[in-house]
C-alpha positions as a Markdown table, in Angstrom:
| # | Residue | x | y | z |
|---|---|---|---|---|
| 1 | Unk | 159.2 | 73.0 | 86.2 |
| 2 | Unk | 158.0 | 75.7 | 88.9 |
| 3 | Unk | 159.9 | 75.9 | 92.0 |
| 4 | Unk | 163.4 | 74.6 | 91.6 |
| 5 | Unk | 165.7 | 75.6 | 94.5 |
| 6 | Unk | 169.2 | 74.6 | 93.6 |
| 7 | Unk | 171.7 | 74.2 | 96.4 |
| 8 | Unk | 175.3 | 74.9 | 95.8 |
| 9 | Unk | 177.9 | 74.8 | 99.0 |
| 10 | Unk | 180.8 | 76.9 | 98.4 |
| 11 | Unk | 183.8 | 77.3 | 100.1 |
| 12 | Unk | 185.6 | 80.5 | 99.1 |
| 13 | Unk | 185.2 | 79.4 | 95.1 |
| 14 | Unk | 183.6 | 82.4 | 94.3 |
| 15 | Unk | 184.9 | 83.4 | 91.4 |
| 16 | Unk | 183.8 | 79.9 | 90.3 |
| 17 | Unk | 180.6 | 79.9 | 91.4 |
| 18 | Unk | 180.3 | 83.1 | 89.4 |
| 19 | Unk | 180.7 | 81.6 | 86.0 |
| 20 | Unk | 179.1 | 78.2 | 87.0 |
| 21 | Unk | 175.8 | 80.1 | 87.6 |
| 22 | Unk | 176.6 | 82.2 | 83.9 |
| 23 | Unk | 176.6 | 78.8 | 82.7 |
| 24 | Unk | 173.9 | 77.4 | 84.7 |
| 25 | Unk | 171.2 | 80.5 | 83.1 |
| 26 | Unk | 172.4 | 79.4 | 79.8 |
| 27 | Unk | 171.6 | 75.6 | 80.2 |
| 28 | Unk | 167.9 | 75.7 | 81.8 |
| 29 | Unk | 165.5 | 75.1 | 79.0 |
| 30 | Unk | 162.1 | 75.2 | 78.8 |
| 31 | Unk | 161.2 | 72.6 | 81.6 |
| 32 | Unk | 163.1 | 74.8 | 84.2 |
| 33 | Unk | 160.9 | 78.0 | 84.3 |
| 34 | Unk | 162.7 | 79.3 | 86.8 |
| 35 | Unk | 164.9 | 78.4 | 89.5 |
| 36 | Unk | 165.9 | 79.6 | 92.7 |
| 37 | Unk | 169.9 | 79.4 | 93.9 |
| 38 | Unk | 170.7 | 79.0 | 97.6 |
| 39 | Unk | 174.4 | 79.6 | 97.9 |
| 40 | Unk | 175.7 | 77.8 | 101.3 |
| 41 | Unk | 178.9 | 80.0 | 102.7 |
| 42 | Unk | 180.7 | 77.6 | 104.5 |
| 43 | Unk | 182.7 | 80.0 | 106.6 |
| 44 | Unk | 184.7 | 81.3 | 104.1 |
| 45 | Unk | 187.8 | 83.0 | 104.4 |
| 46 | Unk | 187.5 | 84.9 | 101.3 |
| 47 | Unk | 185.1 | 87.7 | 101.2 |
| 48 | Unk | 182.0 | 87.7 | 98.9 |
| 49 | Unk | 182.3 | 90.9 | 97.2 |
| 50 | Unk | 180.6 | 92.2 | 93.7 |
| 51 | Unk | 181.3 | 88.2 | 92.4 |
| 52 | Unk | 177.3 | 87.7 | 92.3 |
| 53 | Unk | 175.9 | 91.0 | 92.7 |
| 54 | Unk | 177.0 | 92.0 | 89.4 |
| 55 | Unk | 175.5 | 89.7 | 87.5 |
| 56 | Unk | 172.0 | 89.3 | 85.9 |
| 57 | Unk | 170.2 | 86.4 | 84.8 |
| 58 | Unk | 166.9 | 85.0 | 82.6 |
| 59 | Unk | 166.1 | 81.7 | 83.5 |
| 60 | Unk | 167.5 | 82.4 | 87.6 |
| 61 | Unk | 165.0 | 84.3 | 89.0 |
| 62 | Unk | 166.7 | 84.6 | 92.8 |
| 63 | Unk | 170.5 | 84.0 | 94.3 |
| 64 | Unk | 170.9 | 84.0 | 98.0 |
| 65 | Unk | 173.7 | 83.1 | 100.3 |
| 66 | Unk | 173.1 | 81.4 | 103.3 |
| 67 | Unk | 175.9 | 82.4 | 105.6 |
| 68 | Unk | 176.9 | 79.5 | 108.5 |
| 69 | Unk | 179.0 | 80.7 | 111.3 |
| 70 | Unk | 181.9 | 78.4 | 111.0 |
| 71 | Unk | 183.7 | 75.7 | 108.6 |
| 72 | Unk | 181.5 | 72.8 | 108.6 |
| 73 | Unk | 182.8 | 70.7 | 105.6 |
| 74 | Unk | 181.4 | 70.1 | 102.6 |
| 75 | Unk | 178.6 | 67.6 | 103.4 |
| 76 | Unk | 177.8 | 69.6 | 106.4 |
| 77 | Unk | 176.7 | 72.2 | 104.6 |
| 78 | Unk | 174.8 | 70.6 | 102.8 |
| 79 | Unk | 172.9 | 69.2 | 105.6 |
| 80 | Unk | 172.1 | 72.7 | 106.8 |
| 81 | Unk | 171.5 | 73.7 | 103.2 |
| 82 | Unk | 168.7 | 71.0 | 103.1 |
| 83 | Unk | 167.3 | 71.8 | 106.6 |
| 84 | Unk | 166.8 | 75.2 | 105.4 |
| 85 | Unk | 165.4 | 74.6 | 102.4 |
| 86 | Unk | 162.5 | 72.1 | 104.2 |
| 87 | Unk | 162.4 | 75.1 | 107.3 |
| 88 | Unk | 161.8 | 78.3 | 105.3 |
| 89 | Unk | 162.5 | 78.2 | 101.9 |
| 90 | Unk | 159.5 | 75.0 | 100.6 |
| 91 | Unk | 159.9 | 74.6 | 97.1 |
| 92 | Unk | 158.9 | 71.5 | 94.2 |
| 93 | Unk | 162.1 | 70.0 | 94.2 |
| 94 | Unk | 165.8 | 70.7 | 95.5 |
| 95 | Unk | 168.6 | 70.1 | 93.2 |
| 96 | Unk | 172.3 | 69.8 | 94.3 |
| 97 | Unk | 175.5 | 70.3 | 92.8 |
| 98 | Unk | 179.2 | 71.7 | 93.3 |
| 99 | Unk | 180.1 | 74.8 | 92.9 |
| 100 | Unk | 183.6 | 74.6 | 91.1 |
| 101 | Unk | 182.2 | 72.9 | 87.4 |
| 102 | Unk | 182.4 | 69.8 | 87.7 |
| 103 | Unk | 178.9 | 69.1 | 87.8 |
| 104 | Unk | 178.6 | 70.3 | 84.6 |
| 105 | Unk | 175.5 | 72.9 | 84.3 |
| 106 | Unk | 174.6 | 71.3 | 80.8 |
| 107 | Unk | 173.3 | 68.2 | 83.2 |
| 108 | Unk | 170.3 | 70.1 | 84.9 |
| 109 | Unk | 167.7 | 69.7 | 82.9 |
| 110 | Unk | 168.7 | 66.0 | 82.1 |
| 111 | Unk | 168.4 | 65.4 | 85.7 |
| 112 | Unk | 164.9 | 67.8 | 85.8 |
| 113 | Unk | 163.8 | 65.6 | 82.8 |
| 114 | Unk | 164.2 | 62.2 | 84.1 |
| 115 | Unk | 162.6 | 63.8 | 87.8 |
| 116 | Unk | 159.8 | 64.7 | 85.8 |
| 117 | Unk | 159.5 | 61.1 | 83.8 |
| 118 | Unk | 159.3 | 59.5 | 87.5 |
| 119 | Unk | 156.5 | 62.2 | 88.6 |
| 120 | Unk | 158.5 | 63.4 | 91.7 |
| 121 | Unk | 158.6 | 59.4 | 93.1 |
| 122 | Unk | 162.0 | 59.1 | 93.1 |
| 123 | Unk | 165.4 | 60.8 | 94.0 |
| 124 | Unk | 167.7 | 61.4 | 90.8 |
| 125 | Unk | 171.6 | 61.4 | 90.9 |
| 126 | Unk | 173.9 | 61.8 | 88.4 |
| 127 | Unk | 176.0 | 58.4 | 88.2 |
| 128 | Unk | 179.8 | 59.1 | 87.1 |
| 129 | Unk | 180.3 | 57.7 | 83.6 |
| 130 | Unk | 183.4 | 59.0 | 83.6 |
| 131 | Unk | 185.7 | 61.0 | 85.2 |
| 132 | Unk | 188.3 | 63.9 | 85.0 |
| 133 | Unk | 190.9 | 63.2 | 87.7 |
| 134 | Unk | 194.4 | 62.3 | 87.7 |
| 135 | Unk | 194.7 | 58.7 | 87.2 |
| 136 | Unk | 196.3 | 57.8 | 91.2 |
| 137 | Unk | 192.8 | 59.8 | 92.0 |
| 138 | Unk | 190.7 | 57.1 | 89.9 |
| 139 | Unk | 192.7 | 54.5 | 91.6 |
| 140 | Unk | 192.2 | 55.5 | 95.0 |
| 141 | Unk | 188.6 | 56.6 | 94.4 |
| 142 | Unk | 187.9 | 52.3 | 92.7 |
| 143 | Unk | 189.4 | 50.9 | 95.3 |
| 144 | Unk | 187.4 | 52.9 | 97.9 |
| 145 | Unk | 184.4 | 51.8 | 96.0 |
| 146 | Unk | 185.6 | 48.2 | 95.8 |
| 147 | Unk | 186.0 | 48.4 | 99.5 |
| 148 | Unk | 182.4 | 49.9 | 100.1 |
| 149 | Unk | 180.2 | 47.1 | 98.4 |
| 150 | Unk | 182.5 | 45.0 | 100.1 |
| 151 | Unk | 181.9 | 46.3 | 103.7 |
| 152 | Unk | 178.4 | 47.6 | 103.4 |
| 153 | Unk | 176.6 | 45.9 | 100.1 |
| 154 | Unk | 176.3 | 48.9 | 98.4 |
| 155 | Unk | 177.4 | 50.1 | 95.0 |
| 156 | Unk | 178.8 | 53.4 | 94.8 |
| 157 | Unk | 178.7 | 55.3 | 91.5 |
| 158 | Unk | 177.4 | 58.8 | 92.8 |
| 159 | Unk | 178.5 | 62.0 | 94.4 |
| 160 | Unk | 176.0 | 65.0 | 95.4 |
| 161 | Unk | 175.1 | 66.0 | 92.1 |
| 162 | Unk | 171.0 | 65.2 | 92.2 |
| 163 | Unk | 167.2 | 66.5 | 92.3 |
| 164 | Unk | 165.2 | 65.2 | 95.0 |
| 165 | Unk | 160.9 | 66.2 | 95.5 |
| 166 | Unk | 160.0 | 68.0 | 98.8 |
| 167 | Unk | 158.9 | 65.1 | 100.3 |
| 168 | Unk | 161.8 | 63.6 | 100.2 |
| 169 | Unk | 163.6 | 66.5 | 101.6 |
| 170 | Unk | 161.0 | 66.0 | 104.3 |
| 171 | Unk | 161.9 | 62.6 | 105.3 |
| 172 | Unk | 165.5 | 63.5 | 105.0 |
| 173 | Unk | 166.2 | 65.7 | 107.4 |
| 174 | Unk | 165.1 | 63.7 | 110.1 |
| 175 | Unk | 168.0 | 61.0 | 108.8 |
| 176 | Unk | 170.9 | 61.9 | 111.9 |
| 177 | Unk | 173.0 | 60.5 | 109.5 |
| 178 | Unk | 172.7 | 63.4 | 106.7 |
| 179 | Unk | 174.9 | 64.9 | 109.0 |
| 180 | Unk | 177.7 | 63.2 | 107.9 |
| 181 | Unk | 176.9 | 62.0 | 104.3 |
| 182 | Unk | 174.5 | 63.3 | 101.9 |
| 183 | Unk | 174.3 | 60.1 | 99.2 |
| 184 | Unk | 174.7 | 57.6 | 101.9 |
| 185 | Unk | 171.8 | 59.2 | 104.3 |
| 186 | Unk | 169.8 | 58.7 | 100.8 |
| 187 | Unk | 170.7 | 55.1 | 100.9 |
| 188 | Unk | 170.5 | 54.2 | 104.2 |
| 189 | Unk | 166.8 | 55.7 | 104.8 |
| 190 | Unk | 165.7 | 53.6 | 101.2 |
| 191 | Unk | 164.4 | 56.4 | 99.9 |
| 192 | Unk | 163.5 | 55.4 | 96.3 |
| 193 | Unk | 165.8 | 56.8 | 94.0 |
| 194 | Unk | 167.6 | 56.3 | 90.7 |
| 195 | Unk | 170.3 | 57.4 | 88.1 |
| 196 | Unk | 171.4 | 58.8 | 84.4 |
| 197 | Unk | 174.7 | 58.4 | 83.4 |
| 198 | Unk | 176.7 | 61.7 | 83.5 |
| 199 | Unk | 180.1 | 62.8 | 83.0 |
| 200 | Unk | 182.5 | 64.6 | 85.4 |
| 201 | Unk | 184.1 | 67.8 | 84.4 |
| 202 | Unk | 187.2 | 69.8 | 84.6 |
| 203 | Unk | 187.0 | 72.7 | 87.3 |
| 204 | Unk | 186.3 | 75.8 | 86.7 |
| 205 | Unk | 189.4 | 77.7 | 88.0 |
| 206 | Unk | 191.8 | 76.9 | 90.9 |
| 207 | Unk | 193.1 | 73.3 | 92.1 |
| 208 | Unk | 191.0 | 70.5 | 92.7 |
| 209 | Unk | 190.1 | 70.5 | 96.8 |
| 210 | Unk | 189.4 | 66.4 | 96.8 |
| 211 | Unk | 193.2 | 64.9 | 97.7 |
| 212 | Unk | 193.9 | 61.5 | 98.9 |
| 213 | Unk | 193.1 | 62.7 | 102.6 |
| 214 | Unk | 190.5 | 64.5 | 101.6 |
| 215 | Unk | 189.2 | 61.2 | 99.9 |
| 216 | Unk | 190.1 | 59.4 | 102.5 |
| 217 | Unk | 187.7 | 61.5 | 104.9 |
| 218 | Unk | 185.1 | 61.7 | 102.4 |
| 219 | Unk | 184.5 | 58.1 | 102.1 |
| 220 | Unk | 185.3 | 57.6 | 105.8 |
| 221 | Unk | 182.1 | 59.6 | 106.4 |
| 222 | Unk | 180.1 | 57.3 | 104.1 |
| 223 | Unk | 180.7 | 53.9 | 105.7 |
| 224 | Unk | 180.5 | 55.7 | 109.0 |
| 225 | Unk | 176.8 | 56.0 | 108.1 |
| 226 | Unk | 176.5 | 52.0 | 107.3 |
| 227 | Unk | 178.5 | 51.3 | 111.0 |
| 228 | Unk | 176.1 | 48.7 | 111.7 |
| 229 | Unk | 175.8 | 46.9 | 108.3 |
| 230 | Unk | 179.3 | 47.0 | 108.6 |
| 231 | Unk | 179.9 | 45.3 | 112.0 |
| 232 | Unk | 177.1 | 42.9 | 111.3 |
| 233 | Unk | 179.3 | 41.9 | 108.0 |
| 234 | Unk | 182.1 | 41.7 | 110.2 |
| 235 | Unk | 180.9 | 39.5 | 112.9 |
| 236 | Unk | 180.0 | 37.2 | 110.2 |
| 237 | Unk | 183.2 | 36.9 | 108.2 |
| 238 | Unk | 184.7 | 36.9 | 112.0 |
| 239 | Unk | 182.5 | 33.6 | 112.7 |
| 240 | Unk | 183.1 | 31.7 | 109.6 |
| 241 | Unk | 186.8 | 32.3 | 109.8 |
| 242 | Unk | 187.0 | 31.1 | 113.1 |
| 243 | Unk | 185.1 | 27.8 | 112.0 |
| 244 | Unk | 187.7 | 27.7 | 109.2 |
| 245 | Unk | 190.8 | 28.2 | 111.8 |
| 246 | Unk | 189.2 | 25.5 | 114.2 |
| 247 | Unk | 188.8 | 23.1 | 111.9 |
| 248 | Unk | 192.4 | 23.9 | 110.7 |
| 249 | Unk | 193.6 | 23.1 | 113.7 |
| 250 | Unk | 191.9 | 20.1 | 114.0 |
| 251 | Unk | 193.2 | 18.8 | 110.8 |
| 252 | Unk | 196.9 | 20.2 | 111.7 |
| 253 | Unk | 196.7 | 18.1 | 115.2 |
| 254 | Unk | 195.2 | 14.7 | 113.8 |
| 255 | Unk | 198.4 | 14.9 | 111.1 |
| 256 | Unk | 201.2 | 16.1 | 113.6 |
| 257 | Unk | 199.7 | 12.9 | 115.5 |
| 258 | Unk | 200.2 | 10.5 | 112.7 |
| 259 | Unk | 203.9 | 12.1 | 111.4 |
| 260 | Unk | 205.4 | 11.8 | 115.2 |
| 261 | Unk | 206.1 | 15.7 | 114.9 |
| 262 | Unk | 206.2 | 17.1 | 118.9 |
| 263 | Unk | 206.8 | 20.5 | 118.1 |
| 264 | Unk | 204.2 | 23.2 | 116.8 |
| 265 | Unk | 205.1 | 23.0 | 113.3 |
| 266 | Unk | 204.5 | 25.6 | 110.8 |
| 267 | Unk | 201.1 | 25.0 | 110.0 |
| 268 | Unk | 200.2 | 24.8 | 113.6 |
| 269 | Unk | 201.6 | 28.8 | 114.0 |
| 270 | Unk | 200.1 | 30.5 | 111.4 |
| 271 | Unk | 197.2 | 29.2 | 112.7 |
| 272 | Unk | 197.9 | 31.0 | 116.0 |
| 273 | Unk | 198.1 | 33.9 | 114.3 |
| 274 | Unk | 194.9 | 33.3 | 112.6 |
| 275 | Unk | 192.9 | 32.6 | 115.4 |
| 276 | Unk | 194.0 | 35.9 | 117.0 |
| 277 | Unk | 193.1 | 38.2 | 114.2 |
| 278 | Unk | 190.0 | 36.1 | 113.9 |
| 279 | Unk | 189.1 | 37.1 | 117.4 |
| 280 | Unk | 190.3 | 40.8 | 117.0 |
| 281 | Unk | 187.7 | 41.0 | 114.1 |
| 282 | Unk | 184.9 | 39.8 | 115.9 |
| 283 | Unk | 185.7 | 42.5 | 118.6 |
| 284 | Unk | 185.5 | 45.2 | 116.1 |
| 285 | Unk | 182.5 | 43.8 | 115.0 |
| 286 | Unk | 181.1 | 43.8 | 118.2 |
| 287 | Unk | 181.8 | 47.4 | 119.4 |
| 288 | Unk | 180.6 | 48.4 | 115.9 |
| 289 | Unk | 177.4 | 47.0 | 115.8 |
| 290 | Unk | 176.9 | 48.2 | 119.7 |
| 291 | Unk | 178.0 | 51.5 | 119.3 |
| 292 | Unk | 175.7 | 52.3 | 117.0 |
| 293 | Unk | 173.0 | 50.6 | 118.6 |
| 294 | Unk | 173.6 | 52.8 | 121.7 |
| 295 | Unk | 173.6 | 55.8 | 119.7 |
| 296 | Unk | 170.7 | 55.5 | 118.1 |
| 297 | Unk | 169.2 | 56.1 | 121.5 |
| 298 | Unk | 171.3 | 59.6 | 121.7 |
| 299 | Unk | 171.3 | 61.4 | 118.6 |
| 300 | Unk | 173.7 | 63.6 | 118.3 |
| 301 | Unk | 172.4 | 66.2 | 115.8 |
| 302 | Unk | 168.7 | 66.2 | 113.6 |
| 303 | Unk | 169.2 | 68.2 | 110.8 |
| 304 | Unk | 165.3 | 69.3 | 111.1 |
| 305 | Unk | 165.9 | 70.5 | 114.9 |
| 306 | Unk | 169.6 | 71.8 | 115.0 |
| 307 | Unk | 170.6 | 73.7 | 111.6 |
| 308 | Unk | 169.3 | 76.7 | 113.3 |
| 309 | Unk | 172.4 | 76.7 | 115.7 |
| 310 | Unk | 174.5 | 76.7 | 112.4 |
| 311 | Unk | 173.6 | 79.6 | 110.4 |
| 312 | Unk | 174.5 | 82.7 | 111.0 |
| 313 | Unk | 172.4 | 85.2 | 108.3 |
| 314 | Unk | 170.8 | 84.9 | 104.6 |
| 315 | Unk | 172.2 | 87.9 | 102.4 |
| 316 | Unk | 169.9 | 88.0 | 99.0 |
| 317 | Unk | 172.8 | 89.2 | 95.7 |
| 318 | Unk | 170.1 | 88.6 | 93.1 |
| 319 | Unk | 166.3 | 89.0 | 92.3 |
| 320 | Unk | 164.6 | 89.0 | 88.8 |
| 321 | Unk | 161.3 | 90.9 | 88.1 |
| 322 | Unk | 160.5 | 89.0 | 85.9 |
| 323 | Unk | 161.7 | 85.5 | 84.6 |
| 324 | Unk | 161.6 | 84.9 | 80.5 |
């Protein structure tokens, strides 16, 4: 493949990012001819020193660092990263992955492969067979999945680790809502896409940054993208528990009637309590469904428009000659 640009964000994991990219040389094969790296420096804290200017590679035939003037988060950078890309640096296809190893290098060309079987129709990710976290971590992270299908419909089995053609990228970064999920802009703009099974590896050095806060945020950011899908869902659960608690009262009247009973009774409370949840449900609903409504009319921030505001320079560490 001609004109791969692979976009890694990094948050002071440089000295990962330096072996990941070792590794990553070794791995293209012959249907990467070359590829291009564009490092995104999400503020970091930690100075970029000789880390990637030492190093030389064969099948890499460019590494630069895109420099953004503050912490934007992880998927934020990405966003930018992918703004970029479409804005000035065009290209075949756009892969992206982590920096810290575990999206395992050894995975590109699968990914490359199966981009290339579709012709460039369709967006690839790399679906988590299995993963390498503690086992709380696996917990938390299948209950948050169980939770999204449940709220929005969709199945979650991917992270950021994909390739996606140039005309995807086009229609992507006019998505608003890449701004605050990469994988769940993809899905909420049906872009076609599909998956290979892939595992999740160990990282490279240092402590893994995903916590359960972190987690927590992470997937808070996804649903956030499916705020109306998720209000419509609730408004309807809303309305067929409130037929439920109706008719519940009804039934609990007609036989506090016939047993002589003049007080409330059990039944007759914890349908109270019903009723009010019922109704607090259906005002969540409500504001969800209308607040994103009303800010569809205001967008916030266009990925295509506003990453300029974002980056501060592009410093170039690497450039080959002449790629074997």
């Amino acid at each position: 493949m001609h004109g791969l640009t692979i976009l890694i964000p990094v948050f002071n994991d440089w000295e990962s990012l330096g072996t990941m990219l070792e590794a990553l040389d070794e791995a293209l094969d012959r249907d990467v001819q070359a590829a291009e790296i564009l490092v995104v420096d999400d503020g970091s804290t930690v100075p970029l020193q000789s880390e990637l200017s030492e190093r030389h590679f064969s099948r890499i035939s460019r590494v630069e660092v895109l420099h953004l003037r503050r912490n934007l988060g992880h998927q934020r950078a990405i966003a930018i990263g992918l703004a970029f890309i479409h804005g000035e640096r065009p290209c075949e296809a756009v892969a992206v992955m982590d920096a810290d190893g575990q999206d395992r290098p050894s995975d590109v060309p699968a990914l490359v492969r199966k981009f290339q079987e579709e012709a460039g129709r369709k967006i690839v990710f790399a679906a988590r067979a299995r993963r390498s976290e503690s086992i709380f971590f696996k917990a938390c992270y299948h209950g948050y999945r169980a939770l999204h299908k449940l709220l929005t419909g969709v199945s979650v089995r991917v992270g950021n680790f994909s390739i996606l053609p140039f005309w995807a990228l086009g229609s992507l970064v006019a998505v608003s809502e890449l701004w605050n999920h990469y994988s769940a802009a993809v899905f909420k703009s049906k872009l076609p896409f599909t998956t290979i099974p892939t595992h999740r590896a160990a990282r490279i050095a240092g402590d893994p940054r995903m916590n359960f806060f972190t987690l927590v945020l992470h997937g808070m950011s996804a649903l956030s993208v499916f705020g109306d899908v998720i209000g419509v869902r609730l408004l309807v659960a809303a309305s067929a528990l409130l037929v439920a608690v109706v008719g519940g009262f009804g039934v609990a009247f007609i036989e506090q009637l016939r047993s002589g009973d003049r007080g409330p009774g059990l039944a007759m409370f914890v349908l109270g309590v019903l009723l009010v949840l019922t109704f607090q449900l259906a005002a969540v609903g409500v504001m969800l469904i209308f607040g994103v409504l009303g800010g569809r009319a205001n967008l916030t921030f266009l990925p295509i428009r506003d990453y300029r505001h974002f980056v501060r320079d592009v410093s170039k560490t690497f450039e080959s000659t002449r790629v074997n």
